[in-house]
C-alpha positions as CSV (number, residue, x, y, z in Angstrom):
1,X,0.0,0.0,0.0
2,X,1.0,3.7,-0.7
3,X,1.1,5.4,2.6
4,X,2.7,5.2,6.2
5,X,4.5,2.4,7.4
6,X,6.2,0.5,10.4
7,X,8.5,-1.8,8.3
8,X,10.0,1.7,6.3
9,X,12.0,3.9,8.9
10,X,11.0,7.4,6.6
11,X,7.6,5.9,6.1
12,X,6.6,5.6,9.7
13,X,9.8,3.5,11.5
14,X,11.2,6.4,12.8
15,X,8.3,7.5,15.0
16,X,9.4,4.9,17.5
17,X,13.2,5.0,18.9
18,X,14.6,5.1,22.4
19,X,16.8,8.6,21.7
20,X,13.8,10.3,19.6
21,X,13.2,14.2,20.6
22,X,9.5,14.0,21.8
23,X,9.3,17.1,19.7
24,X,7.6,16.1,16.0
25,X,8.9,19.4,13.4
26,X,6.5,19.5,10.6
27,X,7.5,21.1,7.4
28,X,7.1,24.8,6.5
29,X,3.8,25.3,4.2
30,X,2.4,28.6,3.5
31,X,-0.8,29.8,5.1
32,X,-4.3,31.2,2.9
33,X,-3.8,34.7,1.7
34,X,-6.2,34.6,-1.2
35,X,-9.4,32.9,0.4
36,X,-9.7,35.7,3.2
37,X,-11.2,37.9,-0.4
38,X,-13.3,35.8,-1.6
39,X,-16.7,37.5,-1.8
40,X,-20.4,37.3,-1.9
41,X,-19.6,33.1,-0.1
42,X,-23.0,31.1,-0.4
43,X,-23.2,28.0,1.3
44,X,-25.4,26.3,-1.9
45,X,-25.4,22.4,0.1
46,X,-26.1,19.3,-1.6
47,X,-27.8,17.6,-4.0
48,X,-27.8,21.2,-6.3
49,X,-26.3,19.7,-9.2
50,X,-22.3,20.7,-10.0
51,X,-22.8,24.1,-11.6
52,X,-24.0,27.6,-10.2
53,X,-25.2,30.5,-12.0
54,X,-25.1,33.7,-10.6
55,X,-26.3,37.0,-12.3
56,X,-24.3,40.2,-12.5
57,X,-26.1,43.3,-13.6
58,X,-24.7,46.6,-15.6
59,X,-25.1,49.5,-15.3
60,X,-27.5,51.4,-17.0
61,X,-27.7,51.8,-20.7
62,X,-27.9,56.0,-20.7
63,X,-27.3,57.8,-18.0
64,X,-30.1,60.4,-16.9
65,X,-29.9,64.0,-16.9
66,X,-31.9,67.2,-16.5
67,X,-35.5,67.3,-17.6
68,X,-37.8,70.0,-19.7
69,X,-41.4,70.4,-18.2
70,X,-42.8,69.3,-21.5
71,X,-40.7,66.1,-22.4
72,X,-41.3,62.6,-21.5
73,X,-39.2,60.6,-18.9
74,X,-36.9,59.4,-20.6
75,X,-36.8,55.2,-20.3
76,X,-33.6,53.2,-20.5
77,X,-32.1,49.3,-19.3
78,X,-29.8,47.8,-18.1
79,X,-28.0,44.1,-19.0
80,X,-28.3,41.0,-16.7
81,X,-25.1,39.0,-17.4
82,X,-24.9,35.5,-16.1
83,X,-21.7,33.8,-14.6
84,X,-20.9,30.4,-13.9
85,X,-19.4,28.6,-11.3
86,X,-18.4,24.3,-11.2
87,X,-18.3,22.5,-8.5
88,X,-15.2,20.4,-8.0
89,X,-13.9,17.6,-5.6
90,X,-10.4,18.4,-3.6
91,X,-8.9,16.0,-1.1
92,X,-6.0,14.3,-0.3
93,X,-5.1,11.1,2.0
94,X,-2.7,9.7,4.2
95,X,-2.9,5.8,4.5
96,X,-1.5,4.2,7.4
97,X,-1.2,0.6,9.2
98,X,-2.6,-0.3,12.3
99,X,0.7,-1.9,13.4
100,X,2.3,1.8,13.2
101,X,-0.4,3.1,14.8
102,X,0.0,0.6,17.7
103,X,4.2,1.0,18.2
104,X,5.0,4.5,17.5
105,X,5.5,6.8,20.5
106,X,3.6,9.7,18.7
107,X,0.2,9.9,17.7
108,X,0.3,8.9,14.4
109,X,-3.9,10.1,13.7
110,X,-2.7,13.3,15.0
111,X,0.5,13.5,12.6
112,X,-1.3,13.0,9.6
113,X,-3.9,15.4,10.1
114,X,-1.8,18.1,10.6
115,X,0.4,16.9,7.5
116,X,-2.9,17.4,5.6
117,X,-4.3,20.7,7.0
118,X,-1.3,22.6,5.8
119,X,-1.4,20.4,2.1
120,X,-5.3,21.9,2.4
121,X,-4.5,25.0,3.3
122,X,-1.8,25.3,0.3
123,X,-4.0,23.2,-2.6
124,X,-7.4,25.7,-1.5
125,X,-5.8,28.6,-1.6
126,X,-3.8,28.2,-5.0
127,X,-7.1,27.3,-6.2
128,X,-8.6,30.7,-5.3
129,X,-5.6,32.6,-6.6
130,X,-5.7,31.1,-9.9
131,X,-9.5,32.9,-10.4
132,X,-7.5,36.5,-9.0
133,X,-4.7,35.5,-11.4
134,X,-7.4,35.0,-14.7
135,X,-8.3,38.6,-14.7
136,X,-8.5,40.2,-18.4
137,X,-6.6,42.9,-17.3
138,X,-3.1,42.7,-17.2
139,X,-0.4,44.9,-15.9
140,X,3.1,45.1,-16.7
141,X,6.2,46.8,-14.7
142,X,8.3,47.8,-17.9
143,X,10.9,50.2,-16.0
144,X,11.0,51.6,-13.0
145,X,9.1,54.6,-14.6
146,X,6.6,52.8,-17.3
147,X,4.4,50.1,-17.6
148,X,1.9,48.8,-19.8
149,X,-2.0,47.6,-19.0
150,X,-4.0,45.4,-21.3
151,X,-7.3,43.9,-21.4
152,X,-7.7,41.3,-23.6
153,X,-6.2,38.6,-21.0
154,X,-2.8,38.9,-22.3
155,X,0.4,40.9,-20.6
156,X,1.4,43.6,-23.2
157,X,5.4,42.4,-22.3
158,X,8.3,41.6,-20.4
159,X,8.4,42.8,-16.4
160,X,11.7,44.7,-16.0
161,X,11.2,46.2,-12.4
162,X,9.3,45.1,-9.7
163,X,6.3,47.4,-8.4
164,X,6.9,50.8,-6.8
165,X,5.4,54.2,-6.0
166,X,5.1,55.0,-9.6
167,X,3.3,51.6,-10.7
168,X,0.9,51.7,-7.5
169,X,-0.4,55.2,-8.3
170,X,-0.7,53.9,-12.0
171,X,-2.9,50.8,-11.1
172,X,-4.8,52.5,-8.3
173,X,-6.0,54.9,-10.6
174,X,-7.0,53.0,-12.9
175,X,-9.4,51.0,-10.5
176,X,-10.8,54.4,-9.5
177,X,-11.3,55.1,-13.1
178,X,-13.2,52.3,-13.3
179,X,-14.9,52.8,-10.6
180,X,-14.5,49.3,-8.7
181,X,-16.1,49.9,-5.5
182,X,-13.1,50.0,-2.3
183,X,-12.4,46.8,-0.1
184,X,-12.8,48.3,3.2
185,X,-14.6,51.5,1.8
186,X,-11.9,53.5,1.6
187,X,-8.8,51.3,-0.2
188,X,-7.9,48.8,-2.8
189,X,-6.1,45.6,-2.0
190,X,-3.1,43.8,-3.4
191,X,-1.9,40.6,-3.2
192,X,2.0,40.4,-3.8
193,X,4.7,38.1,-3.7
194,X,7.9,38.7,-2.1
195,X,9.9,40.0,-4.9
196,X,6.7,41.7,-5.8
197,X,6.6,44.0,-2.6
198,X,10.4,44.2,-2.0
199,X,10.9,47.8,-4.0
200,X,7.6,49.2,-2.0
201,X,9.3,48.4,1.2
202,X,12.0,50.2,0.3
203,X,10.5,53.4,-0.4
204,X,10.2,56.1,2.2
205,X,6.1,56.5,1.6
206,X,5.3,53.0,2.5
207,X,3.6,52.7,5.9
208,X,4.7,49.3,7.5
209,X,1.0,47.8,8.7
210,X,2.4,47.7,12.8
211,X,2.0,51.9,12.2
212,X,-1.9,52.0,11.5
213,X,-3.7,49.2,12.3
214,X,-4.6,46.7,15.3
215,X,-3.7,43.1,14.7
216,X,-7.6,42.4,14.9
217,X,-8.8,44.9,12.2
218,X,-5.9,43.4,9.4
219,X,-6.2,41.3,6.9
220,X,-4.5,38.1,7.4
221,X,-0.6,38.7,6.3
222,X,-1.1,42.2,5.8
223,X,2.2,44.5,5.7
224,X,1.8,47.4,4.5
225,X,-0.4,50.4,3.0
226,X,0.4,52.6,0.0
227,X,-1.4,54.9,-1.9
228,X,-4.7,54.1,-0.7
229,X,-3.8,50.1,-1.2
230,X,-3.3,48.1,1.5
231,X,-0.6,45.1,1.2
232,X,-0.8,41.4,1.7
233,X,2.2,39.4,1.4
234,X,2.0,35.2,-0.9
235,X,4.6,32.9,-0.8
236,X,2.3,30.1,-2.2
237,X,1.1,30.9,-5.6
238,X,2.8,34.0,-7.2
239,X,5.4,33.9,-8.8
240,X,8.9,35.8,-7.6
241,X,10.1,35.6,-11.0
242,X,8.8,37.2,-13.5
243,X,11.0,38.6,-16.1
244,X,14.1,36.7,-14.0
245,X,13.4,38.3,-10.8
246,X,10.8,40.0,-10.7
247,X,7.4,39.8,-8.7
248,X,3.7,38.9,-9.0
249,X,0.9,40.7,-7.6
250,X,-2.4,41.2,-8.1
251,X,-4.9,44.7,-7.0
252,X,-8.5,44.3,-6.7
253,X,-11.7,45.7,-5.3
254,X,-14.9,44.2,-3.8
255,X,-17.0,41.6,-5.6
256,X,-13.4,40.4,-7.3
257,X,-14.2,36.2,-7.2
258,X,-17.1,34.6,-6.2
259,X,-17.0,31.8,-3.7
260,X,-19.7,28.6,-3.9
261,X,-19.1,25.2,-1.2
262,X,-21.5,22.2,-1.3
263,X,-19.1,20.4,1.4
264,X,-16.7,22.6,3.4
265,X,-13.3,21.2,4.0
266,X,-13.2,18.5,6.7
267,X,-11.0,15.7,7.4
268,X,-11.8,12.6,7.2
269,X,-11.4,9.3,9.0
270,X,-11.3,6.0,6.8
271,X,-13.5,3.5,7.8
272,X,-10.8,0.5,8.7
273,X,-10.5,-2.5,6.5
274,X,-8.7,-5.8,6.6
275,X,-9.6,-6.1,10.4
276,X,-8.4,-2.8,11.6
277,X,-4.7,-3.3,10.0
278,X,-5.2,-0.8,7.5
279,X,-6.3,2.9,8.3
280,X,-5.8,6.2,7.4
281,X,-7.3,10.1,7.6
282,X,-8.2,12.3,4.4
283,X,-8.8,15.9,4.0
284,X,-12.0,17.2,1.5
285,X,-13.9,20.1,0.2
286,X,-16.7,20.0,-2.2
287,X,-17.3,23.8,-4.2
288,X,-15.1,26.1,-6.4
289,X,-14.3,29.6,-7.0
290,X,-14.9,31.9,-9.9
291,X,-14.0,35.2,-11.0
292,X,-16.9,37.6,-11.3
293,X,-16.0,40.1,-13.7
294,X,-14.7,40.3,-17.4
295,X,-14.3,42.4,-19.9
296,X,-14.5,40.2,-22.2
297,X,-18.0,39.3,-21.2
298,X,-19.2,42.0,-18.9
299,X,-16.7,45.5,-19.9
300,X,-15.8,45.7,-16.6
301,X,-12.6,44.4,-14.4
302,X,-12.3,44.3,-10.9
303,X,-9.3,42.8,-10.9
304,X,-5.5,43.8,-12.1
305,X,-2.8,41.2,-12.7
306,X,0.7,42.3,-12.1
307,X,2.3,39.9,-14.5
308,X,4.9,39.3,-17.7
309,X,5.0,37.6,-20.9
């Protein structure tokens, strides 16, 4: 069998030996930066079938004005778009043997379960970046004084900076152009890797996050705030090389990717077979994640990808 066991010393053998630290070190894994965003979460249950449309609505066709006395009211509409979202199986397992379970001086249940949270935690959260990362709109550090934005899904060249002051104020006002409705109310928010906030941090106008805000009102791995953007720092699913060395990130407002769960994530026990000799624990989550907005079906973004060819 494929999984933990006494007879392999990496497989399980080592869990039991007279000199063994009673300490058990678990690997790094990164933690869910992306999931904390997700928006507009519905809790859709079983037996729904796999696929869940939700509607988005446009704004309206002409904008109203001023009136004369003697003129009708003018009539216009608006556009219901619909959106999509499939719902998709995620797990992993962790098979083990009751004769491990039964020598090894740790608790081997325990071990596995917490070998599988942070695989959970790493597989979700990927998932739910890859919807922030599939924005049409595309933005592209050039120099450390230019960049390029796109939005037809495709990066209009090669990153040859990472972001600063200059390409902050640059995608910040674009969203404000667009008019993507603030986070929090009052600022954007930007997911970035490493490499991605490295040249922020080094500039005199960025405010560290321990200067404005109380641990309890920040976002989870937030660092930082600039120019009306505050700053969350990846090290999961962006990449820290774009261009050679150069960062991901992406900037968003509210209503950015939608969020639908049938089963939320649990772990599992499996039932034992072959009289109790073989076991094991599993993590699962039944839903999926989409983005909401595209221009290439709706005209409007609420999402920028910091990105490269």
């Amino acid at each position: 069998m494929n999984g933990q066991l006494w007879v392999t010393d990496s497989l399980g053998g080592y869990l039991a030996n007279p000199t063994l630290s009673k300490k058990l070190r678990l690997f790094a894994s990164p933690e869910m930066r992306f999931r904390q965003f997700v928006g507009l979460k519905e809790a859709f249950g079983m037996h729904k079938d796999d696929t869940k449309i939700f509607d988005k609505v446009t704004a309206i066709s002409t904008a109203g004005g001023t009136l004369i006395e003697t003129d009708t009211m003018p009539e216009h509409n608006f556009t219901v778009n619909r959106g999509s979202i499939t719902i998709t199986e995620y797990g992993n397992s962790v098979p083990y043997t009751g004769k491990l379970e039964a020598l090894s001086e740790f608790d081997v249940d325990n071990t596995c379960q917490k070998v599988l949270r942070k695989d959970q935690v790493s597989v979700i959260d990927k998932a739910v970046a890859a919807q922030f990362q599939a924005s049409d709109a595309k933005y592209v550090c050039l120099t450390t004084t230019s960049g390029t934005l796109t939005t037809n899904g495709t990066a209009g060249g090669t990153a040859g900076c990472n972001l600063n002051d200059y390409h902050v104020k640059q995608i910040v006002d674009q969203l404000r152009k667009w008019n993507v409705p603030n986070v929090d109310g009052d600022n954007y928010v930007s997911v970035g890797s490493v490499n991605a906030l490295r040249g922020l941090r080094d500039d005199d106008k960025w405010l560290d996050a321990s200067k404005y805000g109380k641990p309890e009102r920040l976002f989870s791995h937030e660092v930082g705030k600039h120019y009306s953007a505050r700053f969350v720092e990846e090290n999961n699913s962006l990449s820290n090389v774009l261009g050679g060395s150069y960062g991901e990130a992406v900037f968003f407002g509210d209503d950015a990717v939608m969020e639908a769960v049938a089963i939320p994530e649990e772990v599992r026990a499996k039932i034992p077979t072959d009289y109790g000799r073989s076991k094991g624990v599993a993590w699962y989550f039944l839903g999926g994640w989409q983005i909401v907005w595209q221009y290439a079906d709706d005209s409007e973004q609420h999402i920028i990808h910091v990105t490269s060819l």
